[in-house]
C-alpha positions as CSV (number, residue, x, y, z in Angstrom):
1,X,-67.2,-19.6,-117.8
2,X,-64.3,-17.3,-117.5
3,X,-63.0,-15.3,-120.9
4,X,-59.2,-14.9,-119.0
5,X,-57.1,-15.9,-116.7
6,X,-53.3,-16.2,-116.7
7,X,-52.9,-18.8,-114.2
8,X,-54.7,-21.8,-114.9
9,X,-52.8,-22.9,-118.2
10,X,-49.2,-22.4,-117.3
11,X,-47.2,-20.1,-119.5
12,X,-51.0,-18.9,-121.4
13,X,-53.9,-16.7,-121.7
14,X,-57.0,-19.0,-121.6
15,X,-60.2,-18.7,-120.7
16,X,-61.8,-21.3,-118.2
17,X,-64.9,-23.5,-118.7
18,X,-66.7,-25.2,-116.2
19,X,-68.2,-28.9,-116.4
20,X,-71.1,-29.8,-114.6
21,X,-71.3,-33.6,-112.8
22,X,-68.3,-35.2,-111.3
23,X,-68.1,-39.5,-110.3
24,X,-66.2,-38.6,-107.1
25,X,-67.6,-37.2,-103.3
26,X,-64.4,-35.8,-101.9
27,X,-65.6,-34.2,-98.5
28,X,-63.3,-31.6,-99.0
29,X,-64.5,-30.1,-102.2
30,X,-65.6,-26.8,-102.5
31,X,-67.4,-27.1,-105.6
32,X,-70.6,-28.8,-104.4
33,X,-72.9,-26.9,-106.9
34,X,-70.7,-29.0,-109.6
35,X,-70.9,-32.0,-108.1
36,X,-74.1,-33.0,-105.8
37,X,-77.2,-33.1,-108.4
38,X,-79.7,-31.1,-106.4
39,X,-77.7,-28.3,-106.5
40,X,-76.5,-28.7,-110.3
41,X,-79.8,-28.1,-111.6
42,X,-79.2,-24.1,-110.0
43,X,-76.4,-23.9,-112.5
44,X,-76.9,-22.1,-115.7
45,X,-75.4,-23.8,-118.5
46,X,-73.7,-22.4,-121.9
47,X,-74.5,-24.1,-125.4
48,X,-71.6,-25.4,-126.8
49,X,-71.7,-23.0,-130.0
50,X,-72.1,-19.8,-128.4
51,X,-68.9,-21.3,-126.4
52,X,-67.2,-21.6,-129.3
53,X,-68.2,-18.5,-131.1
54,X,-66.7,-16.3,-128.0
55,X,-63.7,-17.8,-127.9
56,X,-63.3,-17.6,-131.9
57,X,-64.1,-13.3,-131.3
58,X,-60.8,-13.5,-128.7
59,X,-58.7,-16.0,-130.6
60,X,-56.1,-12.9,-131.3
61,X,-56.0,-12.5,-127.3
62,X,-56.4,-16.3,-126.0
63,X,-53.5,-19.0,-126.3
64,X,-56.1,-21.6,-124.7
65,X,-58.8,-23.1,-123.0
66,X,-59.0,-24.8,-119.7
67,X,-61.5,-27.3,-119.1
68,X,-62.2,-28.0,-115.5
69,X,-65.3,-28.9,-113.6
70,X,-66.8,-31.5,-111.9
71,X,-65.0,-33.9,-114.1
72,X,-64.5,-33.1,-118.0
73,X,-64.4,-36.5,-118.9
74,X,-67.7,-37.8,-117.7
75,X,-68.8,-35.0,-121.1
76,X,-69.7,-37.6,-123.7
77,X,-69.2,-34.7,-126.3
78,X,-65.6,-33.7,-125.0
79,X,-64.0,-34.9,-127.9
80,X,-66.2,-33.3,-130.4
81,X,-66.2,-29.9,-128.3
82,X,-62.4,-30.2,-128.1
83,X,-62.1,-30.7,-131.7
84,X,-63.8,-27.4,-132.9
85,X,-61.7,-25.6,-130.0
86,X,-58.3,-27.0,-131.7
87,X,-59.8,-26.0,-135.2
88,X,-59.9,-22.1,-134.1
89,X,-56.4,-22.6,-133.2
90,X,-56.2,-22.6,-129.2
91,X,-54.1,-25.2,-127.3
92,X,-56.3,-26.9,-124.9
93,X,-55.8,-28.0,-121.2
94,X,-57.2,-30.5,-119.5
95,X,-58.0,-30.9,-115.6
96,X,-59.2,-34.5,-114.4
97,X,-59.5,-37.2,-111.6
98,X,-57.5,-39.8,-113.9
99,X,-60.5,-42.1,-113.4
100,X,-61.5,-42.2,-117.0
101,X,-58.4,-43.6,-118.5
102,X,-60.3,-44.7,-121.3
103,X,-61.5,-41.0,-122.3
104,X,-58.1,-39.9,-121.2
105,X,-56.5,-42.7,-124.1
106,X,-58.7,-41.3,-126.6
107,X,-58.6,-37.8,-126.1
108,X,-54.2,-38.1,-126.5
109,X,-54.4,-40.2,-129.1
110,X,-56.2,-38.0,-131.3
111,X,-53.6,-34.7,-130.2
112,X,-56.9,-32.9,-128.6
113,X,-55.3,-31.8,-125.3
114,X,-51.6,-30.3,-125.2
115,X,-51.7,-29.9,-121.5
116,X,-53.1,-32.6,-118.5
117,X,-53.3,-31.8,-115.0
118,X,-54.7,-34.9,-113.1
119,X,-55.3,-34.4,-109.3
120,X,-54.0,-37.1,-107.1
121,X,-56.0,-37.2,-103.9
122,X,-54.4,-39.3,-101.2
123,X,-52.2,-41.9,-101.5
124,X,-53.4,-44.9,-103.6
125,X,-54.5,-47.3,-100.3
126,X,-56.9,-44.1,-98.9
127,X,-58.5,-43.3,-101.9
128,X,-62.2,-44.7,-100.9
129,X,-61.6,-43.2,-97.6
130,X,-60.8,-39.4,-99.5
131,X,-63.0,-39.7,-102.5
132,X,-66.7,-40.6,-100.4
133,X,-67.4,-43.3,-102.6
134,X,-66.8,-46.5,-102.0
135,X,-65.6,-48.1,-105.5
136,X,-61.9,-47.9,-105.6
137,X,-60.6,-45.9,-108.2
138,X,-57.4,-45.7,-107.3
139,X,-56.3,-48.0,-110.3
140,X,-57.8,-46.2,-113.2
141,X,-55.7,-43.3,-111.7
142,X,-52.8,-45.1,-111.7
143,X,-53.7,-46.1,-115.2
144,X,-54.0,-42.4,-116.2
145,X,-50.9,-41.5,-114.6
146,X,-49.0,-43.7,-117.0
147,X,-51.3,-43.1,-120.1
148,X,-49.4,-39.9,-119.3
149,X,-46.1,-40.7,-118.6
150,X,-46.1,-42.8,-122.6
151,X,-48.1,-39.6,-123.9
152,X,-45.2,-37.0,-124.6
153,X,-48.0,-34.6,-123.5
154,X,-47.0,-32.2,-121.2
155,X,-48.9,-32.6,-117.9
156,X,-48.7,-32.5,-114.3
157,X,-49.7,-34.9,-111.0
158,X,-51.1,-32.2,-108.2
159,X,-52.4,-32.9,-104.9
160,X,-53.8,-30.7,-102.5
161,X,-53.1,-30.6,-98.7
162,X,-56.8,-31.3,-97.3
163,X,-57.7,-32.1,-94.0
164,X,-56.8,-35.4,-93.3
165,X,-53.3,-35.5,-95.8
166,X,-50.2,-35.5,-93.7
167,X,-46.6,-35.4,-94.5
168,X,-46.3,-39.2,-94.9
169,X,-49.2,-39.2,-96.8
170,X,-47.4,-36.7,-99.8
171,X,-44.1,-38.8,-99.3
172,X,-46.3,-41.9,-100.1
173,X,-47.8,-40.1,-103.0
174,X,-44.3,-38.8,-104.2
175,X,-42.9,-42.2,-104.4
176,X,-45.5,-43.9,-106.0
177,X,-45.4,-41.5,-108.9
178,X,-41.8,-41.3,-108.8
179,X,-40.3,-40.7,-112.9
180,X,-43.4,-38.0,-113.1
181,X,-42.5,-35.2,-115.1
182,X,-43.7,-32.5,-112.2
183,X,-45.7,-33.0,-108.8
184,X,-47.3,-30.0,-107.5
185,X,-48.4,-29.1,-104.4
186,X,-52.1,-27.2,-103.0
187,X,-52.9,-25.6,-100.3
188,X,-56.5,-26.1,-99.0
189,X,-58.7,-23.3,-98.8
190,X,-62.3,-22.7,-98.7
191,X,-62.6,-19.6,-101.1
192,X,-65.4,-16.8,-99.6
193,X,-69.3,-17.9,-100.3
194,X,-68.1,-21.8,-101.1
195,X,-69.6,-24.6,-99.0
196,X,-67.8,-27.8,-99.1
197,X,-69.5,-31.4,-99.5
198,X,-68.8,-31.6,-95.9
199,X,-69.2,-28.9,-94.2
200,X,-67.4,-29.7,-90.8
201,X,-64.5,-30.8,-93.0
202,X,-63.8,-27.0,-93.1
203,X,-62.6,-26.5,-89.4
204,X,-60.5,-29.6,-89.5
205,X,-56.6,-29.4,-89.3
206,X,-54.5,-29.2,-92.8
207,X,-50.9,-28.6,-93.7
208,X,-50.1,-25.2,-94.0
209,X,-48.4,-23.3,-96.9
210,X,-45.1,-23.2,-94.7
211,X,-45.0,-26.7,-94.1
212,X,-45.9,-27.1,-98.0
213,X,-42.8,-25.3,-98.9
214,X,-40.9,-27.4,-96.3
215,X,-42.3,-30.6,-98.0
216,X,-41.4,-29.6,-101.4
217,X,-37.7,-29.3,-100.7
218,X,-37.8,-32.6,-99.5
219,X,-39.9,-34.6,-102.1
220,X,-37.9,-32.7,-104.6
221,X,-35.1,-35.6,-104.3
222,X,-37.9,-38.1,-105.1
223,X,-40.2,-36.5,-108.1
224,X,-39.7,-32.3,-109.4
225,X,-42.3,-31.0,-107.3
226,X,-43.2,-27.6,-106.2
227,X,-46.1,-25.5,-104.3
228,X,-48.6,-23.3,-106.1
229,X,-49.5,-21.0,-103.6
């Protein structure tokens, strides 16, 4: 849990809460101690209510709440959690892997999240070779993505420049989601004392911020897209 940050819910003060499981195996993630169950069980975890209690002491200095993890949706109390974070009066943002459109549908339809970012990780065809599981998800993302598009939520389609994703690969992304309201773009780092999933996946070659910036410009005629560096 973090009480503040100012960069995670564009344009708010929120704080940040972490979920702990995730459906997906990307190599490249960082947050292993999220993901991988023998090292979840290391993670200390918050009740709900004492949650809820901080945030309503700092309702005068939050906007928000982000809601990250893992992967939020896989909470089968998400709604109800969401619900008493609305009723203290704080906007909520949501960060996902699309692959629950289902949860995602229900979640809009009852006006508990004002802000979506969903992370697309490769283009569409490589998503069993990027995610490390072999189901292909890549249409319950696409399902998301639109679920989105009908919403009138504001929300964004992010991808970040891992090992493995190219130039062509963020063109292919860009087109597919062409009509999205923004596309940003990631650099890949491995922040100090993280480990990723796989570890060698760390020295491999990745896009750099310059060529980020580069790619931006470019894919800027196709979808609005721009780098957070």
């Amino acid at each position: 849990m973090q009480w503040d940050s100012v960069i995670d819910f564009p344009g708010r003060v929120a704080a940040i809460v972490w979920t702990v499981g995730c459906n997906l195996r990307c190599p490249f993630c960082y947050n292993g101690e999220l993901v991988l169950p023998d090292r979840t069980v290391s993670v200390p975890r918050l009740a709900p209510e004492g949650i809820l209690e901080e945030l309503a002491r700092r309702t005068g200095f939050l906007d928000g709440l982000a809601i990250t993890g893992g992967e939020p949706t896989l909470q089968a109390d998400l709604a109800e959690f969401l619900t008493e974070v609305r009723a203290l009066g704080l906007q909520v943002k949501l960060d996902t892997n699309g692959t629950n459109p289902q949860v995602l549908e229900g979640l809009l339809s009852r006006g508990l999240v004002d802000y979506v970012a969903l992370d697309v990780k490769a283009p569409f065809p490589r998503y069993p070779e990027l995610t490390g599981i072999r189901r292909d998800v890549s249409g319950q993302v696409q399902d998301s993505i639109r679920l989105l598009a009908q919403s009138g939520v504001d929300y964004e389609l992010r991808t970040t420049a891992v090992p493995g994703i190219s130039g062509e690969d963020l063109r292919e992304i860009a087109r597919s989601i062409r009509g999205a309201k923004r596309y940003v773009l990631q650099p890949f780092f491995v922040p100090p004392g993280k480990e990723l999933i796989q570890p060698d996946w760390a020295a491999r070659p990745h896009l750099t911020e310059r060529e980020l910036f580069q790619l931006a410009e470019e894919l800027n005629r196709i979808v609005p897209c721009h780098v957070r560096a």
